[in-house]
N, CA, C and O of each residue as an XYZ file, in Angstrom:
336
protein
N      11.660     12.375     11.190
C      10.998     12.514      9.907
C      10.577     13.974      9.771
O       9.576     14.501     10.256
N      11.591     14.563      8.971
C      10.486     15.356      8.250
C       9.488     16.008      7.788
O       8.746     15.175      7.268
N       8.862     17.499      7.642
C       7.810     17.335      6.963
C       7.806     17.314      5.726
O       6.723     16.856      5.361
N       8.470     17.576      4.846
C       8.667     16.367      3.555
C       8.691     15.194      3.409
O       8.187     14.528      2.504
N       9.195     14.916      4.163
C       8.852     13.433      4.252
C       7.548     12.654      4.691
O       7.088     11.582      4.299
N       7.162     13.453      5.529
C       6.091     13.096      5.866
C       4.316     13.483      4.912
O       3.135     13.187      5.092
N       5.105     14.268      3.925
C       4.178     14.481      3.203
C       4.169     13.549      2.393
O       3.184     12.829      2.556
N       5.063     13.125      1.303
C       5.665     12.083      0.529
C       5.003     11.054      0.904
O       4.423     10.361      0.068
N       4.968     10.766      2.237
C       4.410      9.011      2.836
C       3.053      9.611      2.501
O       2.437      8.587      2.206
N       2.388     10.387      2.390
C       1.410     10.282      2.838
C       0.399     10.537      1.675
O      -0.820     10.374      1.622
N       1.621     11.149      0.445
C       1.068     11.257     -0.875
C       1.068      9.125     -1.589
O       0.098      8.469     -1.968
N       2.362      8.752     -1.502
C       2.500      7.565     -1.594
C       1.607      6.783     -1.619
O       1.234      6.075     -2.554
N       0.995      6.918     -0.004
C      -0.065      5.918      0.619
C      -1.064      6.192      0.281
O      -1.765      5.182      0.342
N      -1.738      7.217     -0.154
C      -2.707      7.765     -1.050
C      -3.029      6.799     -1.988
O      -4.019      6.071     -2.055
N      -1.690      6.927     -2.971
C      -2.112      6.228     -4.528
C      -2.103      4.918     -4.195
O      -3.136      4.270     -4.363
N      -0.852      4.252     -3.626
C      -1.518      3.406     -3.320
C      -2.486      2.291     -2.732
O      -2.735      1.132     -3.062
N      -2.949      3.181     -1.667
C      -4.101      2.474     -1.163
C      -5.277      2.699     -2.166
O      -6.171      1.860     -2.283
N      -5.243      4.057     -3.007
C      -6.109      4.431     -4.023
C      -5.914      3.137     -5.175
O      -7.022      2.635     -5.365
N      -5.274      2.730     -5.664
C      -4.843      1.392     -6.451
C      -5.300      0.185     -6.126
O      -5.954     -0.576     -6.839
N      -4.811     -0.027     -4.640
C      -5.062     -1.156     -4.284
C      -6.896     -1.844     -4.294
O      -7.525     -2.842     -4.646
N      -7.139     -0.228     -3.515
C      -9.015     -0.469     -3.526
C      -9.793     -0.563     -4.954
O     -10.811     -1.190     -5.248
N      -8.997      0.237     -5.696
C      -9.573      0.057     -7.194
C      -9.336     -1.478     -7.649
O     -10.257     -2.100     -8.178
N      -8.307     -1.959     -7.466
C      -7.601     -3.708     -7.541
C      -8.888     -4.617     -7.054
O      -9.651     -5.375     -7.653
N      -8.810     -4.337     -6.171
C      -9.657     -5.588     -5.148
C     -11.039     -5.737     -4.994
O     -11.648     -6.807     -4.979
N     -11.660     -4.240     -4.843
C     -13.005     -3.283     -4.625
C     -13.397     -3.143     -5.486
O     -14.567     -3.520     -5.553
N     -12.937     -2.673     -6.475
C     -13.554     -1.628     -7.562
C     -13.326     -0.110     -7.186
O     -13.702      0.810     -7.912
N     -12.847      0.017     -6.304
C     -12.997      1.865     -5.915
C     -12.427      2.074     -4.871
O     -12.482      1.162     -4.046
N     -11.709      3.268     -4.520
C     -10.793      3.728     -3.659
C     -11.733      3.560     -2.419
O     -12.735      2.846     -2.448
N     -11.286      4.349     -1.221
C     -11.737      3.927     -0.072
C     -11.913      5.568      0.797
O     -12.209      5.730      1.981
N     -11.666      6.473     -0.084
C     -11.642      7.858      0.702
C     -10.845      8.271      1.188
O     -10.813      7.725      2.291
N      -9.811      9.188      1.082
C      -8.300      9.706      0.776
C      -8.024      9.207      2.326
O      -6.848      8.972      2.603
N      -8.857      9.056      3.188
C      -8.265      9.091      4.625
C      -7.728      7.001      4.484
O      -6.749      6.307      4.761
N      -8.814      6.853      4.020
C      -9.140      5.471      3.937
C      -8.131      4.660      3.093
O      -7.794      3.494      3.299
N      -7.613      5.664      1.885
C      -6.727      5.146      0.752
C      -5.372      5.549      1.430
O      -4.407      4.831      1.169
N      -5.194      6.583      2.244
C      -3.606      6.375      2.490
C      -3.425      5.698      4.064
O      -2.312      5.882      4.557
N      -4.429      4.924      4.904
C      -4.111      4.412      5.606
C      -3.992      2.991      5.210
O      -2.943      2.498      5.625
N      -4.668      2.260      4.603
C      -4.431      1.002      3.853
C      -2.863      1.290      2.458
O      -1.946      0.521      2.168
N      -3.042      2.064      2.164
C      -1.880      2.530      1.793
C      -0.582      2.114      2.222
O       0.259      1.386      1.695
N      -0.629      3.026      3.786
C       0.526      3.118      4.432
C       1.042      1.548      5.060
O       2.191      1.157      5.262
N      -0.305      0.815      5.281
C      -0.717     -0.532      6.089
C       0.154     -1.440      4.996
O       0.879     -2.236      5.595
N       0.237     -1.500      3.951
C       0.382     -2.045      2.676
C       2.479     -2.271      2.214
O       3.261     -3.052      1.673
N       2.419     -0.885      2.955
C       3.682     -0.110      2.578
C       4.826     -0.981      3.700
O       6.005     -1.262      3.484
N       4.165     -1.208      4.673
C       4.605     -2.148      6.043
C       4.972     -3.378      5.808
O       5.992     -3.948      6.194
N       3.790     -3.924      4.920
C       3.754     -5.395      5.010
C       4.984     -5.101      3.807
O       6.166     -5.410      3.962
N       4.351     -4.363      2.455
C       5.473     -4.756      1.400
C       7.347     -4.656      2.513
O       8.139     -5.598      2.526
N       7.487     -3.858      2.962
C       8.973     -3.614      3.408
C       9.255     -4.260      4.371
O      10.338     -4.016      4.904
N       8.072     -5.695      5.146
C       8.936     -6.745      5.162
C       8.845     -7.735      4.749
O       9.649     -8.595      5.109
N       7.848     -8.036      3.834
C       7.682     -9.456      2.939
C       8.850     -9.405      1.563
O       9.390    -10.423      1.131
N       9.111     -7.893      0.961
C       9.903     -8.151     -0.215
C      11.293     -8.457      0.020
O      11.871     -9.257     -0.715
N      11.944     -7.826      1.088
C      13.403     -8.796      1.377
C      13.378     -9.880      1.769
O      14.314    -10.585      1.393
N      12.188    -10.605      2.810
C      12.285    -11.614      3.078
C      12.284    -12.540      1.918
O      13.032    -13.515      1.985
N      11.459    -12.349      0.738
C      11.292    -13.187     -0.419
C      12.956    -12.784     -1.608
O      13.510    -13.376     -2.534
N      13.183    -11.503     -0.877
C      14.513    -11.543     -1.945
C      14.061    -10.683     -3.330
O      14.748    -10.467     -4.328
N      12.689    -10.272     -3.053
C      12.371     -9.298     -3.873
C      12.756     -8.057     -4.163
O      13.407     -7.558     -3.245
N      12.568     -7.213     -5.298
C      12.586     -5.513     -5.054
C      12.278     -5.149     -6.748
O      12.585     -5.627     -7.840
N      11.462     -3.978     -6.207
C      11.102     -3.086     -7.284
C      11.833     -1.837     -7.519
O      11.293     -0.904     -8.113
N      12.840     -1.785     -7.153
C      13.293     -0.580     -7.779
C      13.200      0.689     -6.824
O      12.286      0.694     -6.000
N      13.968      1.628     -6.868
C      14.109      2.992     -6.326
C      12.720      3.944     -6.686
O      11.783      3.584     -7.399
N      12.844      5.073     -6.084
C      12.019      6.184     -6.263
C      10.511      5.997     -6.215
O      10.039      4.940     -5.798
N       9.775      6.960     -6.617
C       8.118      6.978     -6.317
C       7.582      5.827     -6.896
O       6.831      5.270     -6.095
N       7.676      5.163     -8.120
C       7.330      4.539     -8.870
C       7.523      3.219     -8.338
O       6.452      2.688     -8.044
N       8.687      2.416     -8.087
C       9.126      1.196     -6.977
C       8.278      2.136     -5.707
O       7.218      1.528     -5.859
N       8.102      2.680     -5.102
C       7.592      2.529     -3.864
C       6.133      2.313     -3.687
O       5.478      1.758     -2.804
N       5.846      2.868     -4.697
C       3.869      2.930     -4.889
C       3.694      1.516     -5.170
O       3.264      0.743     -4.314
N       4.078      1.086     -6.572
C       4.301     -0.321     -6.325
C       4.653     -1.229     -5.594
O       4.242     -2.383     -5.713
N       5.387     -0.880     -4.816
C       5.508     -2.273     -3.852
C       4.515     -1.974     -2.308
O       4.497     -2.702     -1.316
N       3.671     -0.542     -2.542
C       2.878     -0.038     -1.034
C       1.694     -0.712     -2.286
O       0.832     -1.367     -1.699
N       1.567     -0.700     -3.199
C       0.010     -1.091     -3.575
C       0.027     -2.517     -3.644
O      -0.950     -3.226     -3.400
N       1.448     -3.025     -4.068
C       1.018     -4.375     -3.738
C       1.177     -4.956     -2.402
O       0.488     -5.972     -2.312
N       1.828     -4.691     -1.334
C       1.382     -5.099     -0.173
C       0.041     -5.087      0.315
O      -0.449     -6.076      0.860
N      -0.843     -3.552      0.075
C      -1.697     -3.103     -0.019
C      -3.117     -4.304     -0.159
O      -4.031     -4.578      0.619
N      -2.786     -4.758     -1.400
C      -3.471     -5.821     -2.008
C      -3.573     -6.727     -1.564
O      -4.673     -7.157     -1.214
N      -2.314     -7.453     -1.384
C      -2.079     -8.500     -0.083
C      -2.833     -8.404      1.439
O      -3.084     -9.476      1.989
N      -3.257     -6.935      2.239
C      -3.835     -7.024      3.207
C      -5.328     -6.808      2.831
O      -6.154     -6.816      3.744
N      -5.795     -6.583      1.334
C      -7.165     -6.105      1.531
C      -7.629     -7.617      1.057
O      -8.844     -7.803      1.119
N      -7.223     -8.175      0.823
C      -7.572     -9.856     -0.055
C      -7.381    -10.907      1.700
O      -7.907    -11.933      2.131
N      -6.438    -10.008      2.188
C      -6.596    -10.970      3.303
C      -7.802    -10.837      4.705
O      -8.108    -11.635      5.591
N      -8.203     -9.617      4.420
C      -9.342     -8.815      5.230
C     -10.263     -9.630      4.634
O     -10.856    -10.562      5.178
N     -10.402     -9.147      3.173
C     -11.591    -10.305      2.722
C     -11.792    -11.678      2.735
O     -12.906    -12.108      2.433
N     -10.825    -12.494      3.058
C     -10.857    -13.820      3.324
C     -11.046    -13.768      4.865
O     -11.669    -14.763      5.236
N     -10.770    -13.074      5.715
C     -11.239    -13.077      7.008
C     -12.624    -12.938      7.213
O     -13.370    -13.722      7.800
N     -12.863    -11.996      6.740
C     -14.351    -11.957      7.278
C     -15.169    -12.847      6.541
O     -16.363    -12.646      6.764
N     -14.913    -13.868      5.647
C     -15.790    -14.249      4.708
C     -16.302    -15.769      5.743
O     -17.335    -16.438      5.712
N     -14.919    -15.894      6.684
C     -15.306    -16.832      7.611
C     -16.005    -16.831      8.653
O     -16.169    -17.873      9.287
């Protein structure tokens, strides 16, 4: 990887962990905070959406989207964890 690339992931995981916390929270989580749930997000989406047969599409736009909605998926599941 890259350091373009590695910047890219890391702009990515930004917005969308920045998205996701605004989604779920109400409010991002602190750039360190928003692109590691981000990146966390970005994992789950790239292996839950083939398994389901899903996809959003190419480029920044499909990728943020499918890292914020994984994203979402692990912060909803954090919160049902601890709620027990």
């Amino acid at each position: 990887m890259g350091l373009e690339a590695l910047i890219v992931a890391l702009i990515i995981g930004a917005v969308a962990g920045w998205l996701a916390g605004f989604v779920v929270k109400g409010g991002g989580f602190g750039l360190i905070g928003d692109i590691v749930v981000g990146i966390v997000g970005a994992l789950v989406a790239s292996w839950l959406f083939p398994t389901l047969g899903l996809s959003l599409g190419g480029g920044w736009v499909g990728a943020i989207l499918a890292s914020a909605t994984g994203a979402i998926l692990v912060l909803i599941f954090i919160k049902l964890v601890r709620r027990i």
